[in-house]
Residue frames relative to the residue before (quaternion, step in Angstrom):
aa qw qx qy qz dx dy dz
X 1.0000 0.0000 0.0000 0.0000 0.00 0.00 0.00
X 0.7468 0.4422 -0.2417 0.4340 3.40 0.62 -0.93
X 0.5799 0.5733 -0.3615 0.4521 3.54 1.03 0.12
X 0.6899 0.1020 -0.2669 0.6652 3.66 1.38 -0.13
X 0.6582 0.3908 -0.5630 0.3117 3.12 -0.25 1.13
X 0.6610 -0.7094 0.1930 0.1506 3.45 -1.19 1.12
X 0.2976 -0.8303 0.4260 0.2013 3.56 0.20 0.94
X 0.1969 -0.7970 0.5481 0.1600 3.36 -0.67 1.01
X 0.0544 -0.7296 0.6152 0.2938 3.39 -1.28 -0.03
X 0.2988 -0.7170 0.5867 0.2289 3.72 -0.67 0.62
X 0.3202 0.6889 -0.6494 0.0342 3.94 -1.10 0.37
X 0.4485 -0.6064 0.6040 0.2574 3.20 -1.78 0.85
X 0.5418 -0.6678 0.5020 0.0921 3.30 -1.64 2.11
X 0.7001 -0.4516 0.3791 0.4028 3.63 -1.23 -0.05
X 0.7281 0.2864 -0.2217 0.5820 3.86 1.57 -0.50
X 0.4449 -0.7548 0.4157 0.2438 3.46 1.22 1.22
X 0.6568 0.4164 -0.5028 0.3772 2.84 0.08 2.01
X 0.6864 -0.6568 0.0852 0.3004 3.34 -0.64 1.76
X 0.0701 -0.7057 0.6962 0.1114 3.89 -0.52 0.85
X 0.1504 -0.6077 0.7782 0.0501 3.74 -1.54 1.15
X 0.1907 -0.6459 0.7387 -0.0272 3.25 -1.66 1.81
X 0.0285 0.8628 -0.5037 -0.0306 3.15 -0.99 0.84
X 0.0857 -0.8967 0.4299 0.0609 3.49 -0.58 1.32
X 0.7155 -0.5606 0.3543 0.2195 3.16 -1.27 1.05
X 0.5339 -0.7264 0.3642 0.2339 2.88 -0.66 2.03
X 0.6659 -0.4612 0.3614 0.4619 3.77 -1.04 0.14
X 0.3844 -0.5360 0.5855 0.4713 3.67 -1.27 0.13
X 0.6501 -0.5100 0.4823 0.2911 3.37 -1.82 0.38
X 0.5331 -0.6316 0.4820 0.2908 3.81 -0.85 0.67
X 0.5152 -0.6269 0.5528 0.1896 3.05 -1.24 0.92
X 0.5062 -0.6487 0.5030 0.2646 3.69 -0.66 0.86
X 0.1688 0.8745 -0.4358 0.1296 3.56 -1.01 0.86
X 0.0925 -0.9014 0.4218 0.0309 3.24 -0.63 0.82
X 0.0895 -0.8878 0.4173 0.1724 3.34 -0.02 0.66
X 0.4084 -0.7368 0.4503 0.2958 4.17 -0.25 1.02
X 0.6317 -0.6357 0.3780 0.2323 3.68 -0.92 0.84
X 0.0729 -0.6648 0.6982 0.2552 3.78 -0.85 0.09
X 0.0956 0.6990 -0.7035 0.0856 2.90 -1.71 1.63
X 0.4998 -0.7391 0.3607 0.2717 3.47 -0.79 0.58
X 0.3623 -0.8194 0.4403 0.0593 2.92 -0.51 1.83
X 0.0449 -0.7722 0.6336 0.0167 4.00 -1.00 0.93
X 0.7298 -0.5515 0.3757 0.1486 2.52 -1.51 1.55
X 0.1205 -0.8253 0.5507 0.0324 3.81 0.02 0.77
X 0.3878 -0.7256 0.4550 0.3408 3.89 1.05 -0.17
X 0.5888 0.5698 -0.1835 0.5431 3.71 1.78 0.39
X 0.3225 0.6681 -0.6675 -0.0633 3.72 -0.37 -0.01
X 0.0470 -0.7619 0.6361 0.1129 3.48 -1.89 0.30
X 0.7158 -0.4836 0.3983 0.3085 3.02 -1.79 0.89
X 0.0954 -0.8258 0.5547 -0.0362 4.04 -1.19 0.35
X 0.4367 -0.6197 0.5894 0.2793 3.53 -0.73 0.58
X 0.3936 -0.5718 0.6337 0.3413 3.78 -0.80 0.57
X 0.2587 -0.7391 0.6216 -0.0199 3.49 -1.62 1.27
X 0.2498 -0.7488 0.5278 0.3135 3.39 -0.39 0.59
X 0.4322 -0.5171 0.5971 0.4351 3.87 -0.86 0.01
X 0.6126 -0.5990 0.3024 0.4177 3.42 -1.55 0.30
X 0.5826 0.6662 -0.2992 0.3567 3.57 1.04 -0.63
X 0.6829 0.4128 -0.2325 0.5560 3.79 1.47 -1.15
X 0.4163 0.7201 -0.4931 0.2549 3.80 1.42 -0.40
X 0.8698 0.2141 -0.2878 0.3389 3.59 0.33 -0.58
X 0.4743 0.5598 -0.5071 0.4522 3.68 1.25 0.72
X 0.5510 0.6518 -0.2834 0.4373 3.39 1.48 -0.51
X 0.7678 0.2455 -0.1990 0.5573 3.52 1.20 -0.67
X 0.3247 0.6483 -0.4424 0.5278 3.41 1.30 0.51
X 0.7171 0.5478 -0.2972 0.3120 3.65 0.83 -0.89
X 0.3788 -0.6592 0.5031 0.4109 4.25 -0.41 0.21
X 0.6696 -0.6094 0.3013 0.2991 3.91 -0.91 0.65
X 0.6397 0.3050 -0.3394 0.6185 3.64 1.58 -0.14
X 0.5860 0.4369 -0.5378 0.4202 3.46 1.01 1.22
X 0.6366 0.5318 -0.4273 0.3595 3.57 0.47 -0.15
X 0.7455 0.1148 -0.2808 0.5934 3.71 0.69 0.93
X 0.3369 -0.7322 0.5868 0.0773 3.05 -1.24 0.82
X 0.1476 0.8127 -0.5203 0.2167 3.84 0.90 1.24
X 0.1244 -0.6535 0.7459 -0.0346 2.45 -1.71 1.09
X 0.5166 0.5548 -0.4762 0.4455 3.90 0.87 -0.28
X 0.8325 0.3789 -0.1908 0.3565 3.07 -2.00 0.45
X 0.6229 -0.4969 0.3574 0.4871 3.91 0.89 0.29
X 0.3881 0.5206 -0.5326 0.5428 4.19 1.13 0.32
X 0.1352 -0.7234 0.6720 -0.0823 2.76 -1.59 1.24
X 0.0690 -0.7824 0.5951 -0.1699 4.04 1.09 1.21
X 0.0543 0.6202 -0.7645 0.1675 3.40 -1.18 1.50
X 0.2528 -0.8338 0.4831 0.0860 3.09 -1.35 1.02
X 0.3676 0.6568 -0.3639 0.5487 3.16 2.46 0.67
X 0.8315 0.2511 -0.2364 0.4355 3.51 -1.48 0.79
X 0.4420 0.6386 -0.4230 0.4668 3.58 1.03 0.76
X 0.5445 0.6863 -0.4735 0.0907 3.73 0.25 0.29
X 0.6207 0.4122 -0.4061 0.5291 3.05 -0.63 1.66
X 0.4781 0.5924 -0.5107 0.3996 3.50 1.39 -0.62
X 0.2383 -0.7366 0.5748 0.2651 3.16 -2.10 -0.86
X 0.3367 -0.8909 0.3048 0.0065 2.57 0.14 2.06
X 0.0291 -0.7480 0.6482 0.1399 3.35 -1.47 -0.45
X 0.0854 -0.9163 0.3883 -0.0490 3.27 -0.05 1.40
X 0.0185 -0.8871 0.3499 0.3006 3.64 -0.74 -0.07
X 0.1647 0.8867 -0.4195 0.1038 3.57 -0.03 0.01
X 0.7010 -0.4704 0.4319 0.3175 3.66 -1.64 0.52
X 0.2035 -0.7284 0.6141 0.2255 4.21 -0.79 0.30
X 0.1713 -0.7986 0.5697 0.0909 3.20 -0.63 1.34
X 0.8258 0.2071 0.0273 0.5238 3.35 1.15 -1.12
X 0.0706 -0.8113 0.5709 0.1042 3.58 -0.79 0.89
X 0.1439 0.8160 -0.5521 -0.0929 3.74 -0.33 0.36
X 0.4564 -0.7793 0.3997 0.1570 3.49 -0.58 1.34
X 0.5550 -0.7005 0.2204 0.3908 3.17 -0.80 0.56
X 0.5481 -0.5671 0.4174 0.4513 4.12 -1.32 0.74
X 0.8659 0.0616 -0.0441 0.4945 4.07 0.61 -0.49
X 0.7844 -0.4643 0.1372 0.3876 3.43 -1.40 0.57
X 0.6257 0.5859 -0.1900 0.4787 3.39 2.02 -1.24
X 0.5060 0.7642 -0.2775 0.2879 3.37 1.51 -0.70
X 0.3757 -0.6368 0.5979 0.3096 3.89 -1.09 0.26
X 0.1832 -0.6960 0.6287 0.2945 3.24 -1.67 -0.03
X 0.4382 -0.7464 0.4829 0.1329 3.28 -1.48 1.21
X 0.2285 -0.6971 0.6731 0.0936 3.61 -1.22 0.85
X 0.1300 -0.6981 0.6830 0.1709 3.07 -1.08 0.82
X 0.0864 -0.8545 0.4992 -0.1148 4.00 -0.44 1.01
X 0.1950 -0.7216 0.6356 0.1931 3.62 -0.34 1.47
X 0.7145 -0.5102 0.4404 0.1877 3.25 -1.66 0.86
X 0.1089 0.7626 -0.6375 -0.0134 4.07 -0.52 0.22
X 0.3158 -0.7286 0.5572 0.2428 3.53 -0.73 1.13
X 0.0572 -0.7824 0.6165 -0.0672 3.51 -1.25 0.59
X 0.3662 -0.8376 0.4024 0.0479 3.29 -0.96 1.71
X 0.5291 -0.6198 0.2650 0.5153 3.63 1.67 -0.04
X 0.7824 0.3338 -0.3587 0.3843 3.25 1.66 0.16
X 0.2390 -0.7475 0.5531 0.2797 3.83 -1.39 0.22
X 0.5322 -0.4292 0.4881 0.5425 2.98 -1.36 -0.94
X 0.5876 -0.5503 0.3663 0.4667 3.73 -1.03 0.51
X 0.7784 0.3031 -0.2723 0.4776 3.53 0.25 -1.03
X 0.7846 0.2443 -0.2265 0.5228 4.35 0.11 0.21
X 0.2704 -0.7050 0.5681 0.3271 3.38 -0.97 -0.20
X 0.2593 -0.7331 0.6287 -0.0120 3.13 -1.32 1.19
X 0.0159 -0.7062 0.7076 0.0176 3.10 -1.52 1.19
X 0.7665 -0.3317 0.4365 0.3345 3.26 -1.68 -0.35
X 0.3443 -0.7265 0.5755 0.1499 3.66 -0.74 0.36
X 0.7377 0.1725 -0.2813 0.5891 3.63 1.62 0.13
X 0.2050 -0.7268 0.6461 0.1110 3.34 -1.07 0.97
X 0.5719 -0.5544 0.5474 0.2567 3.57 -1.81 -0.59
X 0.7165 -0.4484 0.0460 0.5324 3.53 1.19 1.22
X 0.7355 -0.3591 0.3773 0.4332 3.33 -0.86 -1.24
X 0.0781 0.7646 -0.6235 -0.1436 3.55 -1.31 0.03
X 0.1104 -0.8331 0.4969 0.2164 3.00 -1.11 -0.62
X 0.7025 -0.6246 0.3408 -0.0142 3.23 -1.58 1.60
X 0.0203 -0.8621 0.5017 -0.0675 3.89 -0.80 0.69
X 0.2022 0.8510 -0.3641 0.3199 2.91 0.11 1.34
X 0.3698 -0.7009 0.5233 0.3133 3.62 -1.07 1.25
X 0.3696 0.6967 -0.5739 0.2208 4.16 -0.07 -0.13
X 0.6408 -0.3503 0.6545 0.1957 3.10 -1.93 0.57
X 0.2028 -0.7201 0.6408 0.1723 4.14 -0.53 1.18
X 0.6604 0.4088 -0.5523 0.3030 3.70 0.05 0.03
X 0.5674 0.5247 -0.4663 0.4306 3.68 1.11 -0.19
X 0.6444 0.2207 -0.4568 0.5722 4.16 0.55 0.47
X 0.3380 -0.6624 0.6331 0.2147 3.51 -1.36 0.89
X 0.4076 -0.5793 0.5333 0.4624 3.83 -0.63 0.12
X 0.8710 0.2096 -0.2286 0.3810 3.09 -1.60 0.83
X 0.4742 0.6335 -0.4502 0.4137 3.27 1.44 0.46
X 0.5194 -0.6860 0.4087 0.3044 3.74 -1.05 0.41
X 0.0363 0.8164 -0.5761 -0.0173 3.77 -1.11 0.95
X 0.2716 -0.6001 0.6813 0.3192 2.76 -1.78 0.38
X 0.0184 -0.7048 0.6745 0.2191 3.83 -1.28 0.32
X 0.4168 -0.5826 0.6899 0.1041 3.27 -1.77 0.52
X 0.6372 0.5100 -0.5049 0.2811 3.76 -1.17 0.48
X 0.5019 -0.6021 0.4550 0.4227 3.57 -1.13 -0.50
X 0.5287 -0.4469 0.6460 0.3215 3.53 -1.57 0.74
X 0.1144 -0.7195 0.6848 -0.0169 3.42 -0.79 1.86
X 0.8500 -0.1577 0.0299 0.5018 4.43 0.75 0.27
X 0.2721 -0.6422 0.6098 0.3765 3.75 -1.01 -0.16
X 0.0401 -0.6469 0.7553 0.0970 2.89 -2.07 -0.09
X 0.8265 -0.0504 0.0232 0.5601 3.08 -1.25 1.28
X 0.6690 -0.5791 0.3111 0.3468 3.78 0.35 0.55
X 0.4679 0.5376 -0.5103 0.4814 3.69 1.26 1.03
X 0.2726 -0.6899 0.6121 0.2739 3.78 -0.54 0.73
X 0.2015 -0.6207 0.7499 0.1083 3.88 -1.25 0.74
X 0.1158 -0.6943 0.6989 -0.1272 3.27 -1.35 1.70
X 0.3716 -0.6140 0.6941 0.0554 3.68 -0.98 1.95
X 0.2114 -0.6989 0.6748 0.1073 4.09 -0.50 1.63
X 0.1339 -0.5853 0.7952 0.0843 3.09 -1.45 0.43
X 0.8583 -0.0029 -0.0403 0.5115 3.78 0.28 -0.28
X 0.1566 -0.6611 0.7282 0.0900 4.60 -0.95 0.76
X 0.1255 -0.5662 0.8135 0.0429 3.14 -1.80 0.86
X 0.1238 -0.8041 0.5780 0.0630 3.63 -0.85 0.89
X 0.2703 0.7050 -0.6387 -0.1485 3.26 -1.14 0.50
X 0.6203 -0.5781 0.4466 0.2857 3.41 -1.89 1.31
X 0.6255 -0.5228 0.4181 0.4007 3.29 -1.23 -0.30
X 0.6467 0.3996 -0.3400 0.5536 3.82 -0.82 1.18
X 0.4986 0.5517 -0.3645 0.5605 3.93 1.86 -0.24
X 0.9018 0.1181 0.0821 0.4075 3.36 0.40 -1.01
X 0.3020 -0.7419 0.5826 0.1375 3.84 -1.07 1.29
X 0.5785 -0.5100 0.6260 0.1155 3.07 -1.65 -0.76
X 0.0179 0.8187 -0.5702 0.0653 3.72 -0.43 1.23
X 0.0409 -0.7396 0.6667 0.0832 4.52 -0.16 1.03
X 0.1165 0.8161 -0.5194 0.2249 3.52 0.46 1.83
X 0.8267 -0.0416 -0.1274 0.5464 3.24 2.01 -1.19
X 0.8047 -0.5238 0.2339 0.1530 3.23 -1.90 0.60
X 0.7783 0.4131 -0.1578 0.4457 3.16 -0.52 -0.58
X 0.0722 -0.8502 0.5125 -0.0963 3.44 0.54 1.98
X 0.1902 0.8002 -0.5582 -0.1088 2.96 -0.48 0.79
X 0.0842 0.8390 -0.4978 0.2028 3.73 0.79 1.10
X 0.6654 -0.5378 0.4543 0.2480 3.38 -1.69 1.00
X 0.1753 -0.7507 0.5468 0.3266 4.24 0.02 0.69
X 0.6428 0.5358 -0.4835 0.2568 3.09 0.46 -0.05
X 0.4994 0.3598 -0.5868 0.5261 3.61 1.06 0.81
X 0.6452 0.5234 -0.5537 0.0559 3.47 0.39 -0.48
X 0.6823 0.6607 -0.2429 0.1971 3.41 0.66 -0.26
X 0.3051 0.4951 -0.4233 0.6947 3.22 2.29 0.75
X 0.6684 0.5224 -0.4761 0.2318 3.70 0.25 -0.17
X 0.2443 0.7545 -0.6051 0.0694 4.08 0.08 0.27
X 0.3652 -0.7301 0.5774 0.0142 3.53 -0.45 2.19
X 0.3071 -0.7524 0.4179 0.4062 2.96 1.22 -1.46
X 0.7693 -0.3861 0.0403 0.5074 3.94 -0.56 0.00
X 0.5369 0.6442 -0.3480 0.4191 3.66 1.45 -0.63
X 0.2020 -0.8222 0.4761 0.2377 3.31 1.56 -1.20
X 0.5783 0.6557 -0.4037 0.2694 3.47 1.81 -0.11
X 0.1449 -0.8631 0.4758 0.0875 3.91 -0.52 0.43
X 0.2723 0.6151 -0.5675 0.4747 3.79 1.27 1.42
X 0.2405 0.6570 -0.7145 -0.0062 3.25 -1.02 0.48
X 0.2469 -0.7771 0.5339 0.2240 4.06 -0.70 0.64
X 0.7134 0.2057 -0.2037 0.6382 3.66 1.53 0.09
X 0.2268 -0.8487 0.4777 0.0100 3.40 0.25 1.56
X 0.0252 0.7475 -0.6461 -0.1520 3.86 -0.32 0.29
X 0.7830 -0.3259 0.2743 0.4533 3.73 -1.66 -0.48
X 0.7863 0.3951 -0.1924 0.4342 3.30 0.78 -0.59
X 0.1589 0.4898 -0.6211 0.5908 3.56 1.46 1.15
X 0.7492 0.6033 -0.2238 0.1567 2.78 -0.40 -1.73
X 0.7640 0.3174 -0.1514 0.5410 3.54 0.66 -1.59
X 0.4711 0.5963 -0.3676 0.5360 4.05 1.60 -0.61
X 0.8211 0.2931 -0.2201 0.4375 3.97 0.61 -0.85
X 0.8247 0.1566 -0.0777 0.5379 3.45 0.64 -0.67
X 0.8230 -0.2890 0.3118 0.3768 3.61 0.57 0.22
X 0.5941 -0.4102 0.6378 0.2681 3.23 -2.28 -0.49
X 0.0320 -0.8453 0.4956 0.1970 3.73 -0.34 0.07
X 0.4473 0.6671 -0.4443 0.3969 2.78 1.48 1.28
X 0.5955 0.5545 -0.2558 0.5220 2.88 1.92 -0.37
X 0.5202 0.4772 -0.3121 0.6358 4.13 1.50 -0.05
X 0.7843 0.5010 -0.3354 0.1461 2.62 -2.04 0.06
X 0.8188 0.1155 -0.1959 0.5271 3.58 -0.33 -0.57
X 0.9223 -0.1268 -0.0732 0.3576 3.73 -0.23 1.10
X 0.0951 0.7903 -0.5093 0.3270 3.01 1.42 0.94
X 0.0396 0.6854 -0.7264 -0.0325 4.10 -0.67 0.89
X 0.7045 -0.2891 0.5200 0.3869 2.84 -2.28 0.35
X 0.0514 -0.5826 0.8046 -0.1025 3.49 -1.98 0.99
């Protein structure tokens, strides 16, 4: 309640009579979910899954036009996430950069490399691609300590313009997952990713980057330090 409703301040003017300032009520939060960390055992089984929305993302999910609800490239698909302003999108991708907002009314920005994704996972983690279509970047009312850098999202909202080839996406709704939620699948082609992440990546000599029981050191081997991300990291 108190977030739409107008805060007065009352002070006495220079001819000692009452001036009322009134500022502008907060913006509404951005829906959000953030996916549990639970400790995953090795069942000697893995299977294939339809991607589920949770119940909260269910109706941005059907809000979405059918050559939006996967972001494929495998298999002769050819999913670009460039020349879309105005669509409504649903994107996925790694947070490289968080820059908080400049004032209370203000949004916070994600900078987010792209990960293509075919609508399927594994049942027990979520699985994306290991190539994406470059960078974008994210708007959003939320609290930045609730996205970890380098953690995986899904955003909801519409691609409001480009710049310099980075699409900017107005969220209406974040799905989070921490690190140990979510793996990696090099299933499809056409990479068109930013190098400048590639060089935190060391797979090592296999070069292979599936793991169905991810620990920290998947993690810091595929995408880095997340001490090096996050707080004000901009597009380059």
């Amino acid at each position: 309640m108190r977030a739409h409703k107008l805060a007065l301040v009352i002070a006495m003017n220079a001819v000692g009579t009452l001036a009322v300032a009134q500022t502008p009520p907060a913006p509404p939060q951005t829906s959000i979910d953030v996916q549990p960390v639970v400790e995953l055992k090795p069942t000697g089984t893995l299977g294939t899954c339809v991607y589920k929305p949770v119940a909260q993302e269910m109706p941005f999910f059907n809000r979405l036009s059918d050559d939006e609800k996967t972001n494929d490239a495998s298999m002769g698909n050819h999913y670009s996430i460039h020349g879309k302003t105005g669509k409504n999108v649903a994107w996925l991708g790694i947070v490289r950069g968080i820059t908080p907002p400049v004032s209370q009314a203000g949004a916070v920005t994600l900078l987010i490399e792209h990960k293509y994704f075919d609508g399927m996972t594994d049942c027990h983690i979520m699985l994306v691609e290991w190539t994406g279509d470059g960078d974008f970047t994210a708007r959003l009312d939320v609290d930045p300590q609730a996205i970890p850098a380098l953690s995986l999202v899904r955003v909801y909202g519409t691609v409001t313009g480009e710049t310099a080839g980075v699409p900017e996406v107005r969220v209406d709704y974040i799905r989070v997952w921490p690190w140990r939620t979510f793996t990696f699948m090099d299933l499809a082609g056409n990479d068109h990713s930013n190098p400048r992440w590639k060089k935190y990546a060391d797979l090592g000599s296999s070069g292979n980057v599936y793991s169905p029981y991810p620990n920290e050191n998947y993690y810091l081997h595929a995408l880095g330090d997340p001490a090096e991300f996050g707080l004000n990291l901009r597009p380059q």
